[in-house]
FIMISE-946582 format. One record per residue (C-alpha): x, y, z; residue in one letter; residue number from 1. Coordinates in Angstrom, 1 decimal, decimal comma. Layout:
residues N
+--------+--------+--------+---+-----+
|     c1 |     c2 |     c3 | r |   k |
+--------+--------+--------+---+-----+
|      X |      Y |      Z | a | NUM |
...
+--------+--------+--------+---+-----+
end
This chain:
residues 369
+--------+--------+--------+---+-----+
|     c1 |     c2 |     c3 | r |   k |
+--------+--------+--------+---+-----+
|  265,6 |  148,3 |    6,1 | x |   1 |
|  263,9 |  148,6 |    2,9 | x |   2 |
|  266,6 |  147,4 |    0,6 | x |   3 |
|  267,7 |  143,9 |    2,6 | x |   4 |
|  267,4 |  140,9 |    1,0 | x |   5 |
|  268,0 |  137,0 |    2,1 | x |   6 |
|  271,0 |  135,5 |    3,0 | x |   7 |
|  272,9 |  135,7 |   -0,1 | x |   8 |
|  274,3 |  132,2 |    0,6 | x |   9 |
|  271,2 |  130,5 |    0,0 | x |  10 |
|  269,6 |  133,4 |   -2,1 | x |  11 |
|  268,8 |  131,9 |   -5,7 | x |  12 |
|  268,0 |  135,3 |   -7,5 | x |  13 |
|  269,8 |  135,8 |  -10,6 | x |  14 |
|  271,2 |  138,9 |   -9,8 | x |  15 |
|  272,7 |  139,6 |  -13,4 | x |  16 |
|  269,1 |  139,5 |  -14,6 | x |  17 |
|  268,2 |  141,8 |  -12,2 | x |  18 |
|  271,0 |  144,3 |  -13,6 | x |  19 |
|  269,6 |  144,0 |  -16,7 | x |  20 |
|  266,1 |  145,0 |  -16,1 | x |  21 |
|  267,8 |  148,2 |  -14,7 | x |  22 |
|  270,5 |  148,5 |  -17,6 | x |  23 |
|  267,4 |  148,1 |  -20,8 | x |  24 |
|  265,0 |  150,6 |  -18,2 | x |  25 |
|  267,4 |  153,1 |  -18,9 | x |  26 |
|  268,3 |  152,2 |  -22,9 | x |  27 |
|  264,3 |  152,6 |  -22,5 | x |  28 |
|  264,9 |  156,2 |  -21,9 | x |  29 |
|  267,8 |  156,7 |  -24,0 | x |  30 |
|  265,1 |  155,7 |  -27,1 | x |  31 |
|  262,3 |  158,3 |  -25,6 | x |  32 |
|  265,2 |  161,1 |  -25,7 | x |  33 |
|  266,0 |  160,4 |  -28,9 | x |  34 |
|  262,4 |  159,9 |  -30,2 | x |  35 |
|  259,8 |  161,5 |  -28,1 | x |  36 |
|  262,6 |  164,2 |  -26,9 | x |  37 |
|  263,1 |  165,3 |  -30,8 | x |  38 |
|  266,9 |  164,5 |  -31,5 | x |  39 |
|  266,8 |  162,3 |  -34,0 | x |  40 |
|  264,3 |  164,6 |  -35,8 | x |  41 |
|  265,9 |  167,6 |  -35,3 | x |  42 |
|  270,0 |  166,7 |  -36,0 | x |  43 |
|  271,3 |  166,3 |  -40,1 | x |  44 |
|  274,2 |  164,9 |  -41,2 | x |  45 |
|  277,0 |  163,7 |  -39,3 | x |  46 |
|  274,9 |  164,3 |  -36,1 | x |  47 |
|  272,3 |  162,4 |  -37,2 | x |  48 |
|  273,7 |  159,2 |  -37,7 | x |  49 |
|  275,4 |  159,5 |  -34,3 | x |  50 |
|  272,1 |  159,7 |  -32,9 | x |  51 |
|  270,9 |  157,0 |  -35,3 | x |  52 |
|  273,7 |  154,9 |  -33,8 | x |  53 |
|  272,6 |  155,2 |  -30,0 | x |  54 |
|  269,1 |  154,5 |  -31,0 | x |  55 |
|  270,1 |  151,1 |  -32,8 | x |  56 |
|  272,6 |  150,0 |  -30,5 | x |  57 |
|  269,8 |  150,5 |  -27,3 | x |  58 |
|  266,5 |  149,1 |  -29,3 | x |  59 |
|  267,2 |  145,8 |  -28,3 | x |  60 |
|  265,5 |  147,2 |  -24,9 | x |  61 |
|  262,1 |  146,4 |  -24,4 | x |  62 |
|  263,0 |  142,7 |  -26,3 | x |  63 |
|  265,2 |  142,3 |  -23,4 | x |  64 |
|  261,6 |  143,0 |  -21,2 | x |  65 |
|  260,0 |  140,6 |  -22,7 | x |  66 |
|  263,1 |  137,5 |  -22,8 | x |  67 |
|  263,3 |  138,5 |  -19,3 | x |  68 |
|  260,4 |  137,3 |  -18,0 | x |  69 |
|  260,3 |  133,8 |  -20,2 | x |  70 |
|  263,3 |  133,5 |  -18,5 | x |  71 |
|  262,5 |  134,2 |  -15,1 | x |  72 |
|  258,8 |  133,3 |  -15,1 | x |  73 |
|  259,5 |  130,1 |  -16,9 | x |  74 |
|  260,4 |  128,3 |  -13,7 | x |  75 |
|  257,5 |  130,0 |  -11,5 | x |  76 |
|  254,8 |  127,1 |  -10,1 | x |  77 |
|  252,6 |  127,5 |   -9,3 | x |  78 |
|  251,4 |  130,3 |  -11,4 | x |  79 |
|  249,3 |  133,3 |   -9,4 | x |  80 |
|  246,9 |  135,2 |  -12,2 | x |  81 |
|  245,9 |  137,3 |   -8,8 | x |  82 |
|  249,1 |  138,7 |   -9,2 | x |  83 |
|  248,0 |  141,0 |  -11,7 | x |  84 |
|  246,4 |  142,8 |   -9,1 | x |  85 |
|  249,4 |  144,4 |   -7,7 | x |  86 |
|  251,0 |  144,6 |  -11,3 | x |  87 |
|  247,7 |  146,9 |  -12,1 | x |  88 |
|  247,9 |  148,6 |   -9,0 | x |  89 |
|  251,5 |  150,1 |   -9,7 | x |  90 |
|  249,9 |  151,1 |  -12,7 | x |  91 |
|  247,2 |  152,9 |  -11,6 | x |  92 |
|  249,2 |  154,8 |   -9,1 | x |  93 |
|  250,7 |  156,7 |  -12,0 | x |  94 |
|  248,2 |  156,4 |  -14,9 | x |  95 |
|  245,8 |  158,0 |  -12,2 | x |  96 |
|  247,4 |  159,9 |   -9,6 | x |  97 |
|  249,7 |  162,0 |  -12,1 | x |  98 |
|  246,9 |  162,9 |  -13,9 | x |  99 |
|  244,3 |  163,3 |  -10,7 | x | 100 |
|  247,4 |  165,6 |   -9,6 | x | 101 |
|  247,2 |  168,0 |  -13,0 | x | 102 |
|  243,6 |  168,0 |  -12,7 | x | 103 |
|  243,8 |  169,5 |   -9,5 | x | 104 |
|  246,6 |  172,1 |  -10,1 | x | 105 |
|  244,9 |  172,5 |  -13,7 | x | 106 |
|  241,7 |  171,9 |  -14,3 | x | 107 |
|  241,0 |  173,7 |  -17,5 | x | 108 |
|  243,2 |  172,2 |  -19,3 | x | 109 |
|  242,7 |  168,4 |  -17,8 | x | 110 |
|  238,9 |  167,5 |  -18,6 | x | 111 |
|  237,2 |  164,5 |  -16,8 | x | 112 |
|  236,9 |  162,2 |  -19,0 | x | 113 |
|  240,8 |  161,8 |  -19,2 | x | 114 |
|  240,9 |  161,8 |  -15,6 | x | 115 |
|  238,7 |  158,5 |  -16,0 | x | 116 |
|  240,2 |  157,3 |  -18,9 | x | 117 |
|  243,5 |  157,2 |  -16,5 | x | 118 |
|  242,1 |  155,2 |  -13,8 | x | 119 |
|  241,9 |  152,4 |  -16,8 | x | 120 |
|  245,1 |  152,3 |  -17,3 | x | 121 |
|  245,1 |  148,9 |  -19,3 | x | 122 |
|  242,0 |  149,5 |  -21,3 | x | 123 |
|  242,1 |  152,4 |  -22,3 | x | 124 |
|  246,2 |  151,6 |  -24,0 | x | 125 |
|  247,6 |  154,4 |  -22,1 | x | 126 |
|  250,7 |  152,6 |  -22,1 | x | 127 |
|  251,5 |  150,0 |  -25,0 | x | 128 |
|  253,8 |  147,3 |  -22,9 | x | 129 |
|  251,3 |  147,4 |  -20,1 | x | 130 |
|  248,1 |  146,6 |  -22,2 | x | 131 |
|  250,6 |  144,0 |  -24,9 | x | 132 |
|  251,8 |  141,9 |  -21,1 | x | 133 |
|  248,2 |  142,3 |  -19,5 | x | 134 |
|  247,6 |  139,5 |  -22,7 | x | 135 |
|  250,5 |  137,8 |  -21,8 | x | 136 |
|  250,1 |  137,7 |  -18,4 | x | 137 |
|  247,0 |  135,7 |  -18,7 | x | 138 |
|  248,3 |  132,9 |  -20,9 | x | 139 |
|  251,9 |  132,5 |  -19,3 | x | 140 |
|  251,0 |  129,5 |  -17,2 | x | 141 |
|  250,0 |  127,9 |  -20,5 | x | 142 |
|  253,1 |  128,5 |  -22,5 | x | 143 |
|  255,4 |  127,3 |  -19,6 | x | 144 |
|  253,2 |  124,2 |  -20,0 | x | 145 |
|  254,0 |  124,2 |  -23,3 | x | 146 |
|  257,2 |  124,1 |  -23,3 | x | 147 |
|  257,9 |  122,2 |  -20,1 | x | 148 |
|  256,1 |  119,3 |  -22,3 | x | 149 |
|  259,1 |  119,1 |  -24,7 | x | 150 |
|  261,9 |  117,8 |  -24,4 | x | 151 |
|  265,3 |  119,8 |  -25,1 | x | 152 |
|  265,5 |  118,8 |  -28,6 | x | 153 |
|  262,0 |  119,8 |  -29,2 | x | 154 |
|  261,8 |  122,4 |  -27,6 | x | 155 |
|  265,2 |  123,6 |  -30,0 | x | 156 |
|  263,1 |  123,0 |  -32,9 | x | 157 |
|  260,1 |  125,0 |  -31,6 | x | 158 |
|  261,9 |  127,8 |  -31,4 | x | 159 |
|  264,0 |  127,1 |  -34,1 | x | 160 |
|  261,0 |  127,3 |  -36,1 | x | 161 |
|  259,1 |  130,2 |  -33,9 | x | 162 |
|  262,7 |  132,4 |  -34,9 | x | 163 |
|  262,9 |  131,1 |  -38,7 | x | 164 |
|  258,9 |  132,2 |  -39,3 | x | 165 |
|  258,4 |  135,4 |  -36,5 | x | 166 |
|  261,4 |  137,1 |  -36,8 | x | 167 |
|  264,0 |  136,2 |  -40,0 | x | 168 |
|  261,2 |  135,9 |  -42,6 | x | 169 |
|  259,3 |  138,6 |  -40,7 | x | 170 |
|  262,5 |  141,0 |  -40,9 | x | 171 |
|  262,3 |  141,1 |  -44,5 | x | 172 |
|  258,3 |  140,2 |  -45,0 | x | 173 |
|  258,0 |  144,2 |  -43,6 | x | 174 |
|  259,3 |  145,4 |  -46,7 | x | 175 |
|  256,1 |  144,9 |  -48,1 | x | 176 |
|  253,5 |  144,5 |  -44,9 | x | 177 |
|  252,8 |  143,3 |  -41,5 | x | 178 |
|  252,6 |  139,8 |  -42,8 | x | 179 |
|  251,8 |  138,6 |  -39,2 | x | 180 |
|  250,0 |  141,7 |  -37,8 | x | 181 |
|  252,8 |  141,9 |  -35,3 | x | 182 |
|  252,8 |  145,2 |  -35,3 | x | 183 |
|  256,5 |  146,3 |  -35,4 | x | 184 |
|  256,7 |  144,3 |  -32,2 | x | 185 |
|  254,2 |  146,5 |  -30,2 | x | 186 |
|  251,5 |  143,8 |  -28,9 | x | 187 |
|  250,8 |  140,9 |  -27,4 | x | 188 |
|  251,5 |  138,4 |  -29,9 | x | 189 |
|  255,3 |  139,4 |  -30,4 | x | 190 |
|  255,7 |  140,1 |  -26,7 | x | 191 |
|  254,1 |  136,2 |  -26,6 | x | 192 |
|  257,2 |  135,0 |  -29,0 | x | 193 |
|  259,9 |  136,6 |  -27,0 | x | 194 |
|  258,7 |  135,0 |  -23,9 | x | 195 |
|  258,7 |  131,5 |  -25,6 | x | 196 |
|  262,3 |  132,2 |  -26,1 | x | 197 |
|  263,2 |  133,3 |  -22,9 | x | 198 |
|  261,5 |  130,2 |  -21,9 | x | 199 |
|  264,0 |  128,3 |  -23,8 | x | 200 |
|  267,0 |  130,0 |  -23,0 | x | 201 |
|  266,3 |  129,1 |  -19,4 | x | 202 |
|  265,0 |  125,6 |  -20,2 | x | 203 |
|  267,7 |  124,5 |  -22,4 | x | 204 |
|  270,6 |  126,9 |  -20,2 | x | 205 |
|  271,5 |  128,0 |  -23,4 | x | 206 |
|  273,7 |  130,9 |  -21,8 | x | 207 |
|  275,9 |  128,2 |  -20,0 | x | 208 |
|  277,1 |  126,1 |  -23,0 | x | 209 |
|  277,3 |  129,4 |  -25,7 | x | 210 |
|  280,8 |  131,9 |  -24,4 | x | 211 |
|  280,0 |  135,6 |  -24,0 | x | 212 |
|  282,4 |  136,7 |  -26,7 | x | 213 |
|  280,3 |  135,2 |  -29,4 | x | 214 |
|  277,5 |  137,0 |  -27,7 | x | 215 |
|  279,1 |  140,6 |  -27,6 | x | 216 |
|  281,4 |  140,0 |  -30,8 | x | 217 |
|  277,4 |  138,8 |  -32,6 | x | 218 |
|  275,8 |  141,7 |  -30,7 | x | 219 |
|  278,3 |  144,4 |  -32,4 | x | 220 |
|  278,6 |  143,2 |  -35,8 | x | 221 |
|  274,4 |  143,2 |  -35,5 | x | 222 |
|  274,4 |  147,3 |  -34,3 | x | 223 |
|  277,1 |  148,1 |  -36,5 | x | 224 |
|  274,9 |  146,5 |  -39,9 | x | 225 |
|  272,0 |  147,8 |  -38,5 | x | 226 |
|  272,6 |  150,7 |  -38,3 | x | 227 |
|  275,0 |  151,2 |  -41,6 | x | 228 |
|  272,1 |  149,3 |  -43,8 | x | 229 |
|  269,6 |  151,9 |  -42,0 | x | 230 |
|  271,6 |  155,1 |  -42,4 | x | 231 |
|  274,1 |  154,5 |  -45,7 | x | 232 |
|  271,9 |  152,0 |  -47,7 | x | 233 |
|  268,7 |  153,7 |  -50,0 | x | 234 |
|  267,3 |  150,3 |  -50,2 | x | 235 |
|  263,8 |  149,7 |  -48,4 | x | 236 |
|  264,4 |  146,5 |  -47,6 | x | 237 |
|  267,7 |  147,6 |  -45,3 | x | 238 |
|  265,9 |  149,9 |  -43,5 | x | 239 |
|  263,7 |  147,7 |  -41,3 | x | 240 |
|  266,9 |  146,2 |  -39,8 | x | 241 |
|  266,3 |  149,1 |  -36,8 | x | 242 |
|  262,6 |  147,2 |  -35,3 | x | 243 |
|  262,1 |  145,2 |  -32,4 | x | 244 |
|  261,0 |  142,3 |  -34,9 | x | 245 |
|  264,3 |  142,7 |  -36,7 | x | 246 |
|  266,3 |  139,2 |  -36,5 | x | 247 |
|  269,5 |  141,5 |  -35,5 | x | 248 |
|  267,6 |  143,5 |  -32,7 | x | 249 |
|  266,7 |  140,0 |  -31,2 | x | 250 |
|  270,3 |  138,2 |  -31,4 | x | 251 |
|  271,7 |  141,3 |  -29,1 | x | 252 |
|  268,6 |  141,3 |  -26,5 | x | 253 |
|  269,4 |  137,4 |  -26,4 | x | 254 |
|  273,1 |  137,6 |  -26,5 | x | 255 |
|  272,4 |  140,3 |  -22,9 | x | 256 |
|  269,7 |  138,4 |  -21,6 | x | 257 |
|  272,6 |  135,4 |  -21,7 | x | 258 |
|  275,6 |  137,7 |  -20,7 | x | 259 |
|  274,0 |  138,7 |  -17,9 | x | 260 |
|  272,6 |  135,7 |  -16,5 | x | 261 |
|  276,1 |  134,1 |  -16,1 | x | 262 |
|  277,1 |  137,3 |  -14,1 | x | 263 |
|  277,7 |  137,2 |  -10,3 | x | 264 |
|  278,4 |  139,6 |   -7,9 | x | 265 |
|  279,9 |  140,1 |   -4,3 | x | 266 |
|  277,0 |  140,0 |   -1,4 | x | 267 |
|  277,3 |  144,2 |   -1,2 | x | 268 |
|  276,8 |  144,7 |   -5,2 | x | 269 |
|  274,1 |  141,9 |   -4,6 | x | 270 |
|  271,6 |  144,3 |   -2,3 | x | 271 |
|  272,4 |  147,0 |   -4,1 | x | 272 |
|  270,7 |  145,9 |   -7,4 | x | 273 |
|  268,1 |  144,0 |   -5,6 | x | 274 |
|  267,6 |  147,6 |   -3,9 | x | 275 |
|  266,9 |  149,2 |   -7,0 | x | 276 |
|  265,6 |  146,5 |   -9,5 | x | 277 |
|  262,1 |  146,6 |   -8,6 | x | 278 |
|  261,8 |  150,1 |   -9,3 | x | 279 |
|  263,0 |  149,7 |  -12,9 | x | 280 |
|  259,6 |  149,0 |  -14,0 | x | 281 |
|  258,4 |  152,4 |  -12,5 | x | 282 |
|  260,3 |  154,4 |  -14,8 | x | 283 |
|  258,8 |  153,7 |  -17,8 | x | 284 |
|  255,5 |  153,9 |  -16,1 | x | 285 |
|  256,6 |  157,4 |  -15,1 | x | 286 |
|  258,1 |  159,1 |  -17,8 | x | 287 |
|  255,7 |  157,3 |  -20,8 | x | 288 |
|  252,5 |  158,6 |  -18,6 | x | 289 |
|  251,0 |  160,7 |  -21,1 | x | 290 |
|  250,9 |  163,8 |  -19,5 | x | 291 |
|  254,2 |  163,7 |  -18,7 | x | 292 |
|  254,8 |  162,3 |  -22,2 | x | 293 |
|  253,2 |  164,8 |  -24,2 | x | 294 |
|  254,2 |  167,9 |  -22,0 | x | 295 |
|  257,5 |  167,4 |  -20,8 | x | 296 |
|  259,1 |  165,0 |  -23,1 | x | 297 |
|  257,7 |  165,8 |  -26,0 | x | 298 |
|  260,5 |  167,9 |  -28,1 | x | 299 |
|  262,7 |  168,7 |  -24,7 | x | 300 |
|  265,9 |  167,6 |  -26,0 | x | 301 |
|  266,3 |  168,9 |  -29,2 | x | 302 |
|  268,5 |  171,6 |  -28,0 | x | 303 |
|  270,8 |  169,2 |  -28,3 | x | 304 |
|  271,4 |  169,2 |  -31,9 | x | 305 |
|  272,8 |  172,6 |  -31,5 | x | 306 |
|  275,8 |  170,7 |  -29,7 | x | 307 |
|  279,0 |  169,8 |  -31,7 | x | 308 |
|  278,8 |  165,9 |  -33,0 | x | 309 |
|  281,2 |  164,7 |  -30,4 | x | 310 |
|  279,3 |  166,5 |  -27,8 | x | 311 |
|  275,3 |  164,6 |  -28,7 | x | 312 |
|  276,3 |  161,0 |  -27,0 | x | 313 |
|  277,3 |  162,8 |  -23,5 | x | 314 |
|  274,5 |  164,8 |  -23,5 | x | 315 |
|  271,8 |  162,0 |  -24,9 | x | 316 |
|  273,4 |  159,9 |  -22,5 | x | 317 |
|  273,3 |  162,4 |  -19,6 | x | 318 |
|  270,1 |  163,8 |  -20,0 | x | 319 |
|  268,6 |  160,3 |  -19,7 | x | 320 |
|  271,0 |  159,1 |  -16,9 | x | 321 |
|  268,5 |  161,8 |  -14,7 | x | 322 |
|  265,0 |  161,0 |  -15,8 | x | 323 |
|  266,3 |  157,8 |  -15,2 | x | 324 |
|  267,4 |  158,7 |  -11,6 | x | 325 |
|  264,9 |  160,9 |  -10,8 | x | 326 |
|  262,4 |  158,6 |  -12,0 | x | 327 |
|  263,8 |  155,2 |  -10,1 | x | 328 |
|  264,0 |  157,6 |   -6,8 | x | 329 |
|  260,4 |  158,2 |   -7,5 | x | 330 |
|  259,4 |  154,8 |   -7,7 | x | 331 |
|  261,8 |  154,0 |   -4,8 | x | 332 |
|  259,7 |  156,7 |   -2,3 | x | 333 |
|  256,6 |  155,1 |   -3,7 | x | 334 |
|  257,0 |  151,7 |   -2,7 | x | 335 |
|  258,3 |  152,6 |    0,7 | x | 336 |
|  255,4 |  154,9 |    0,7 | x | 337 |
|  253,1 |  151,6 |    0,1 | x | 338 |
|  254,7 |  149,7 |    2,9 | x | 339 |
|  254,9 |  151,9 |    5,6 | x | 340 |
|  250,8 |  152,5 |    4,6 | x | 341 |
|  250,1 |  148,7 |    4,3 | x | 342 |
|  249,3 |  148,3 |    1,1 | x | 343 |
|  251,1 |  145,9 |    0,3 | x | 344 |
|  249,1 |  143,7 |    3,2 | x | 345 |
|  246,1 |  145,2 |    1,9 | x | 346 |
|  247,2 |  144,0 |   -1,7 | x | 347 |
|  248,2 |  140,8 |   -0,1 | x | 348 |
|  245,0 |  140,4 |    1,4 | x | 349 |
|  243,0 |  140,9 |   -1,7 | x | 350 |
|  245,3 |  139,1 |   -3,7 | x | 351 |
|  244,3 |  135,6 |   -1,0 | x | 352 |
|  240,6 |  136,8 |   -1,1 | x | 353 |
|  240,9 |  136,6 |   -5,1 | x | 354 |
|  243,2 |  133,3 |   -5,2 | x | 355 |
|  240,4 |  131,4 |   -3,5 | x | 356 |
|  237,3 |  132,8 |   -5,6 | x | 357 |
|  239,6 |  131,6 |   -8,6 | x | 358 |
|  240,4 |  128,4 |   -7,4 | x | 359 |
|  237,0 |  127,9 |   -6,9 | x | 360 |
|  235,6 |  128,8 |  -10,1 | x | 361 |
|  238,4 |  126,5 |  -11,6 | x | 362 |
|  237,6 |  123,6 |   -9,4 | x | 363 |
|  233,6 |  123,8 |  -10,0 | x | 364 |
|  234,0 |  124,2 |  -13,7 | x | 365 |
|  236,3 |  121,2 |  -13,8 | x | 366 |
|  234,3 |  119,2 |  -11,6 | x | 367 |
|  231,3 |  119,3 |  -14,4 | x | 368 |
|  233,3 |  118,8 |  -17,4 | x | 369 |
+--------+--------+--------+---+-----+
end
């Protein structure tokens, strides 16, 4: 079967962190309803700052992403860069094959030169995360090494420092620029940070010696400011509270990444998220590929501002509960699709061929220094 997994007795998978990459995928596509769909631009008054609300309290999303895989990754030796093979490939399956697929149904309105542009999926930025973690991906090993060469008490400062200088001073610094061209948070260099601390959280078990309640109690008083500084307070520098650089934004993504680390689950609940939590990553590569982005999520949702108030949550919430389904079911037929053809042996294959050409090149060039 397609969804088993190892003996859950001597399984290690964190299966809490696993959860979470499913439960921030679909706050992922709470934030495209809101934005991309048109709510938040098309609702006033009381309805606005209900949608105002959901899109604070799930932008700690994508920093839960990129926590994630410090924390996960952090303990990963040794280090594959081949592996960006298949990570490229699931890209390419969608940056490419949606669009080949509207070329074909549609050519006069697809032109060639996006159906190339597509099968350079990193290169040519089509998606932000994907081209902001290709960077990442390639200097991960380095920043493990980094920090597996502190100590716990230096490796507290580091990020002690890394959180004062990126992300407090930054939070306010944005008032008046992009002091440290991070870019609201969308590139490498912020993505970079994030994994540092997920690095740390894992290295120092941070999660084990801090209780949840000061997590979730921290985590709502952050939404709640956030989002009353952004919506009731006509002072610039309140409103960048509401940015994945903002210091709030980054205590609740670390308070979940730590909440659900610590969670466990009984061996059935256990396959059933590590069913699903591969294809979390798929949804975002689905619904954010620009065709489907610009023609079916562009402006789709703003019907829902005709709704009562009390009626914008459920339907926010519902109408990305199924792009999220329909989505992960996507991705779920595509990688069963990939094994039953063998490409995953072919990609395994390739990805031995290119370990050893690597190594090579790495032993040769250290051999003459």
């Amino acid at each position: 079967m397609i969804c088993t997994v190892q003996n859950l007795l001597t399984d290690r998978r964190n299966y809490g962190i696993d959860l979470l990459r499913l439960v921030a995928m679909f706050m992922v596509v709470i934030l495209h309803v809101l934005g991309q769909g048109g709510v938040l631009s098309a609702t006033t008054g009381d309805k606005h700052h209900i949608a105002w609300f959901l899109e604070t309290a799930t932008y700690c999303a994508v920093d839960c992403y990129a926590i994630i895989s410090g924390f996960v990754a952090y303990n990963e030796n040794p280090y594959r860069y081949t592996k960006f093979f298949s990570f490229w490939l699931q890209i390419f399956a969608y940056s490419f094959g949606i669009t080949l697929l509207a070329f074909l149904l549609k050519p006069e309105s697809i032109g060639i030169t996006t159906v190339i542009k597509s099968s350079l999926p990193v290169a040519s930025g089509a998606y932000w995360y994907v081209s902001a973690y290709a960077g990442l991906f390639f200097i991960i090993p380095w920043l493990n090494k980094l920090m597996r060469s502190c100590n716990l008490k230096e490796a507290t400062r580091l990020i002690t420092v890394v959180i004062f200088a990126f992300v407090v001073y930054v939070t306010f610094a944005n008032c008046l620029g992009d002091c440290f061209k991070l870019e609201g948070g969308y590139s490498f260099v912020w993505l970079s940070i994030l994994y540092l601390v997920g690095a740390w959280l894992k290295k120092c078990d941070i999660p084990k010696h801090i209780r949840n309640s000061y997590f979730l109690v921290g985590s709502a008083i952050c939404i709640v400011f956030s989002w009353f500084a952004h919506e009731f307070i006509p002072v610039s520098v309140f409103s960048v509270f509401v940015n994945y650089t903002s210091f709030t934004i980054v205590f609740v993504a670390i308070s979940l990444v730590s909440v659900f680390s610590k969670l466990h689950f009984s061996p059935k609940s256990s396959k059933v998220i590590a069913c699903f939590s591969p294809a979390a990553f798929g949804v975002y590569l689905i619904h954010v590929q620009p065709i489907v982005w610009g023609h079916f999520m562009s402006n789709a949702f703003v019907w829902i501002a005709d709704f009562p108030a009390w009626l914008l949550p459920i339907l926010v919430l519902g109408s990305s509960f199924v792009i999220f389904v329909v989505c992960l079911l996507i991705e779920k037929i595509r990688l069963i699709l990939f094994k039953l053809l063998k490409i995953n042996q072919f990609t395994g294959f390739v990805e031995k061929k290119l370990d050893y050409i690597v190594n090579s090149i790495f032993d040769k060039t250290a051999s003459k220094i």
